[in-house]
Structures are given as structure tokens and as C-alpha cells.
C-alpha positions as CSV (number, residue, x, y, z in Angstrom):
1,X,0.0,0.0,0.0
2,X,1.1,3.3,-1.0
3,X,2.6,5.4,1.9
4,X,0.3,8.1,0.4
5,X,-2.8,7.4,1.5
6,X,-2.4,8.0,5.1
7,X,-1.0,11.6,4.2
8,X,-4.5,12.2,1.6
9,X,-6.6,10.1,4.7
10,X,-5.3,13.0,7.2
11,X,-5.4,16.3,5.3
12,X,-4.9,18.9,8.3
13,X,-1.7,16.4,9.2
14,X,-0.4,17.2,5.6
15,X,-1.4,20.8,5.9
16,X,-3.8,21.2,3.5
17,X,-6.6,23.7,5.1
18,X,-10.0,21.4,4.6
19,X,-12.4,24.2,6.3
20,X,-11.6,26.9,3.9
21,X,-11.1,25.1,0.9
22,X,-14.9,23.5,1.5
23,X,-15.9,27.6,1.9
24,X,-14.4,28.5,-1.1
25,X,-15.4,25.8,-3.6
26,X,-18.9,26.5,-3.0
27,X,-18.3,30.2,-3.1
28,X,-16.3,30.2,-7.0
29,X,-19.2,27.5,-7.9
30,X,-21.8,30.1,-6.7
31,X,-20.3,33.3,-7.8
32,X,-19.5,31.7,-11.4
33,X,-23.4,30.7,-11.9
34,X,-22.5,27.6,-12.2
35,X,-26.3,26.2,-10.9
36,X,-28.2,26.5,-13.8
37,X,-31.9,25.6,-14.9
38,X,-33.7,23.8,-17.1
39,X,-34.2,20.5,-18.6
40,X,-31.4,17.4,-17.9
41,X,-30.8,14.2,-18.2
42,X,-27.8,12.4,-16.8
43,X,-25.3,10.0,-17.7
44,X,-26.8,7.9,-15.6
45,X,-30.5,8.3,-16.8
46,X,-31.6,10.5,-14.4
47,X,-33.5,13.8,-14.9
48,X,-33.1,17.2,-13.9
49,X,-34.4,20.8,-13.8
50,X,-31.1,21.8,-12.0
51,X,-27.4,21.7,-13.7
52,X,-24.2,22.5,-11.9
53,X,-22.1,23.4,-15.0
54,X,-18.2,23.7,-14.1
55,X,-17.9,25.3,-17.2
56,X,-18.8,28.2,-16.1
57,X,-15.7,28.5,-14.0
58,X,-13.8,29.2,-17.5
59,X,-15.5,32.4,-17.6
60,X,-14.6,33.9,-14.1
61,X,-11.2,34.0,-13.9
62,X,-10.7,34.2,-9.3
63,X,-13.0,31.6,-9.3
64,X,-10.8,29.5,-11.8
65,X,-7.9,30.0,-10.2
66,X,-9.5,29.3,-6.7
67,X,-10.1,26.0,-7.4
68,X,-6.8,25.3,-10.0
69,X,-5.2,26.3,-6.7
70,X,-6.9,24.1,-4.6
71,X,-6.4,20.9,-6.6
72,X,-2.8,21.9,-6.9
73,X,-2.3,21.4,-3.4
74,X,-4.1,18.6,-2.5
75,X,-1.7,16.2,-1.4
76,X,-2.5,13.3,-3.6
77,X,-2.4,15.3,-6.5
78,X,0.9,17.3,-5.5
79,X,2.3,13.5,-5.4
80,X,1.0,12.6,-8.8
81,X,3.2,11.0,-11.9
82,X,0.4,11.3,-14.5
83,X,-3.3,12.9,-14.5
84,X,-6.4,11.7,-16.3
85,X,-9.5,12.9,-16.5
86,X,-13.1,11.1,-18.0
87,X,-14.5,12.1,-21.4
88,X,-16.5,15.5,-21.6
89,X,-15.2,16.1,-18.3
90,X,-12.9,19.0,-17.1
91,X,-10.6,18.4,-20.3
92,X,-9.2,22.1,-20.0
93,X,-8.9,22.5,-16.3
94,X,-6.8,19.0,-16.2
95,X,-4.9,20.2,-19.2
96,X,-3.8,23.3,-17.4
97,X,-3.6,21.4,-13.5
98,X,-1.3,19.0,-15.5
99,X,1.1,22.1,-17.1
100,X,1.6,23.9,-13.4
101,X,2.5,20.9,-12.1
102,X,5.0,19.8,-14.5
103,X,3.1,16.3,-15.2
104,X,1.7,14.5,-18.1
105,X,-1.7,14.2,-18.5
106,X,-3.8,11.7,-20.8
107,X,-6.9,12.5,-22.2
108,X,-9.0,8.8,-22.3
109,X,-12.2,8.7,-24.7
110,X,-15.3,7.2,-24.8
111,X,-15.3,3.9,-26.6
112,X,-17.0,3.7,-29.4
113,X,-20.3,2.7,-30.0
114,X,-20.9,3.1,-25.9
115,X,-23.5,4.8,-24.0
116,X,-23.0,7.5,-21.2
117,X,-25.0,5.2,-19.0
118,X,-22.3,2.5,-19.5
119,X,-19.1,4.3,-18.8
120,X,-16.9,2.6,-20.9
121,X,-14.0,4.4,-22.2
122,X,-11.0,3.8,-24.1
123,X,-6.9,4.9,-24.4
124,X,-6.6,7.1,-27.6
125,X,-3.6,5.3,-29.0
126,X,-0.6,2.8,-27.5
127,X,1.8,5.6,-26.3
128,X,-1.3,6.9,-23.8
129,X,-1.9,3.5,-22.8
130,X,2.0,2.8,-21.9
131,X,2.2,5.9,-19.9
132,X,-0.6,5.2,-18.2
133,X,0.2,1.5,-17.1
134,X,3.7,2.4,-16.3
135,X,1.9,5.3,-14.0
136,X,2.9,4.9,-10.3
137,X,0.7,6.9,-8.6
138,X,-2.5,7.8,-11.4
139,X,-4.9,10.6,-10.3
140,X,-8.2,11.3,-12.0
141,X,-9.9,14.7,-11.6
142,X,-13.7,15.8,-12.4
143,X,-15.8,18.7,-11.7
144,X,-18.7,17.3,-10.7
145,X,-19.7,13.7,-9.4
146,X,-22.5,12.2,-8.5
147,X,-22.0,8.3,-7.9
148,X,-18.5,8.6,-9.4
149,X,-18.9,6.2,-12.1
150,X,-17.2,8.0,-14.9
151,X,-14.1,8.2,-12.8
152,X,-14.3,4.6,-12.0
153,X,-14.2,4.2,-16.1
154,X,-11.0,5.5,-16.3
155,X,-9.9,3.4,-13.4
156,X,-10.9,0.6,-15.3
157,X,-8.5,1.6,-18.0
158,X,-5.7,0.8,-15.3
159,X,-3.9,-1.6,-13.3
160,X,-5.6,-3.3,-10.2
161,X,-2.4,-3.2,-8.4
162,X,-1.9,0.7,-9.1
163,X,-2.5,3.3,-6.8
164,X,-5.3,5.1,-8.4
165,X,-7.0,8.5,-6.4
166,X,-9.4,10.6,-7.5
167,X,-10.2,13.9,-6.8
168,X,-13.7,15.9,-7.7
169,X,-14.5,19.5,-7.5
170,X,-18.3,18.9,-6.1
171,X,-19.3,15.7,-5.0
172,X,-23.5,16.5,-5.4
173,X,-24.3,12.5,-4.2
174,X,-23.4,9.8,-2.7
175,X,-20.1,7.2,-4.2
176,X,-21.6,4.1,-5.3
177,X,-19.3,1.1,-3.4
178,X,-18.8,-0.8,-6.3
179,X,-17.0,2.4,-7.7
180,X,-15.0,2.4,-4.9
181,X,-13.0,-0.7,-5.7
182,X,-9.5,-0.2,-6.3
183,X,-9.8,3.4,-5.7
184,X,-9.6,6.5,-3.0
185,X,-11.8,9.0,-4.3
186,X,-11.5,13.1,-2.5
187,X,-13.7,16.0,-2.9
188,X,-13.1,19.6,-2.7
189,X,-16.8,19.9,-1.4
190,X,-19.7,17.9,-1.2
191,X,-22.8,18.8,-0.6
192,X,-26.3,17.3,-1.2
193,X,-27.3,19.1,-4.3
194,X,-31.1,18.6,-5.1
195,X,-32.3,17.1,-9.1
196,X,-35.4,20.3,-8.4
197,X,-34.8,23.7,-8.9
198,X,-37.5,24.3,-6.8
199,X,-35.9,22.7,-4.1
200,X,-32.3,23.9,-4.8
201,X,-33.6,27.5,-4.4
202,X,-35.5,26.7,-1.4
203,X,-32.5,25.8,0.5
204,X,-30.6,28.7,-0.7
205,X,-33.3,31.2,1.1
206,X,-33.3,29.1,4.1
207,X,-29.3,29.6,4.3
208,X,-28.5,25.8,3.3
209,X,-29.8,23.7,6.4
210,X,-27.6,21.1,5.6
211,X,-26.0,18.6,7.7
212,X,-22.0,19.5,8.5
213,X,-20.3,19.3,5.7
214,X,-18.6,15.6,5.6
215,X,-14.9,14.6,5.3
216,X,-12.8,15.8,2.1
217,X,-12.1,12.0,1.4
218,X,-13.4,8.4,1.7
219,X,-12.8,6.3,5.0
């Protein structure tokens, strides 16, 4: 077992600032407009009248940075050999993370012929596929997750005996267990963020009654 994942497991031990990175990623997320409404459907089937579209972030440059910062530091990503990232996910943002940091990053795509729904994604050529199987220590980032099965795609594309992390923006539900096999997934934030916009603007004028805001990282 990596000697990593007790450093990502204990973030304030690492010095990485959990309370005010949780207060800031909902802030650039809210301040970009990144909640939008209308009419969705998910990957996973699933419909909406509420969006949270990172995008958005590409157009406010503080809020940008703010998180570009954020992911920086994290310590599992600090630690990284190589980045990935799932198709039509944060392409750009990983693109950028992965030229600060000095560190390749591969760009996986959808596999022919596949669904969303299915999440089954492929290496562009044989050079991607090398670096990524010679990949110590393999980090995935997204913007926004809701079960995490996209990332768990690119997992797939890996290893089992790697030592694969993940790290999300916004986690808006709850990981699915089976896409936590062979794999420590971390969030900037998560928070409970409702399919309705009725309901999602409900909360906002009642100041977020939420729960405390849970842990940065899986048990």
C-alpha cells in the first residue's frame, strides 16, 4: 500500500486547510453561476431541472484559479506521476492542473459505440496507454460527481495493483461502493445538491440547512 494514503486520509496532518477550501469551492461555484436551470438528463438516466455546469468557471477568472489552486495542493495530486480525466469532463482544467504541475496528462475517450449510462471508455492510441500502465501513482480529476462512475471508467482503464485517487470539485451525491473498488476518491466539497430547482432554491433562502459538511475524502 502506498505510503500516500495515510497523508490524503489525514489532510490537516499534511497541511492542507479542509475548512476553507470546503468555503471557497462553494463560493467560486456560486459566484461563477455555475447552478443552472432547465431540462437534464444524466449520464446515468436520471433527470433534472437543476445543472451545476463547471464550465462556467472558464469564464470567471478568481473563481478559476480558486479552485486550479486548490487541486494543486491537494496532497495526492501534488504527489501525482500522471493525470487523467473522463470524457467531456474537465478536459481544459486538467490540461492546465497538469502544465503547473509539471506532469503529463492523458486524455481517455469514450469507446466507441458506448453509452454515457455505460461508462466505458478507451486509451486514444498505445503511447497513452503505456504511460498510463507504467503510472505509479494515477490521479483522476472531475468537476462534478455524483455516484463517481465515470471516474471509476477511467480506473478501469488501469492496473488493479496501481495506486489510483481521484479527486472531484463537487461531490452533489453519494459514491456508489462498487465504484470504490481499487480506488480513494476526494472531494473539494460535497454537498447534497437537489435534481429540483425548486428545491435547490428553497434551501438557498433558508441559508442551506444542511448537515455539517462531511470529510474531504473516503474512509
Amino acid at each position: 500500500m502506498s505510503d500516500l494514503i495515510p497523508v490524503c486520509a489525514d489532510l490537516e496532518k499534511a497541511g492542507f486547510d479542509s475548512q476553507r477550501t470546503t468555503e471557497e469551492t462553494w463560493e467560486a461555484f456560486l459566484s461563477a453561476g455555475a447552478f443552472k436551470e432547465g431540462e437534464f438528463a444524466f449520464a446515468s438516466g436520471v433527470q433534472s431541472t437543476l445543472k451545476v455546469d463547471a464550465e462556467m468557471l472558464y469564464r470567471h477568472r478568481r473563481q478559476f484559479d480558486v479552485l486550479l489552486g486548490h487541486f494543486a495542493t491537494f496532497p495526492c495530486i501534488k504527489d501525482a506521476d500522471l493525470l487523467l480525466d473522463p470524457p467531456e469532463g474537465w478536459r481544459d482544467f486538467m490540461t492546465i492542473l497538469g502544465y503547473e504541475l509539471k506532469i503529463p496528462v492523458i486524455h481517455p475517450r469514450r469507446a466507441p459505440g458506448s453509452k454515457k449510462s455505460e461508462y466505458k471508455f478507451e486509451f486514444r492510441n498505445e503511447e497513452d496507454a503505456e504511460i498510463a500502465l507504467s503510472a505509479k501513482r494515477p490521479r483522476i480529476g472531475e468537476d462534478v460527481g455524483t455516484t463517481m462512475g465515470s471516474v471509476f471508467g477511467v480506473r478501469q482503464l488501469l492496473r488493479a495493483d496501481q495506486d489510483v485517487h481521484s479527486l472531484v470539485a463537487l461531490l452533489r451525491g453519494e459514491v456508489n461502493p462498487i465504484y470504490s473498488i481499487d480506488i480513494t476518491h476526494h472531494w473539494l466539497l460535497k454537498k447534497d445538491i437537489p435534481l429540483e430547482k425548486e428545491e435547490f432554491n428553497r434551501r438557498m433562502r433558508e441559508g442551506w440547512p444542511d448537515p455539517p459538511e462531511a470529510p474531504l475524502s473516503e474512509d
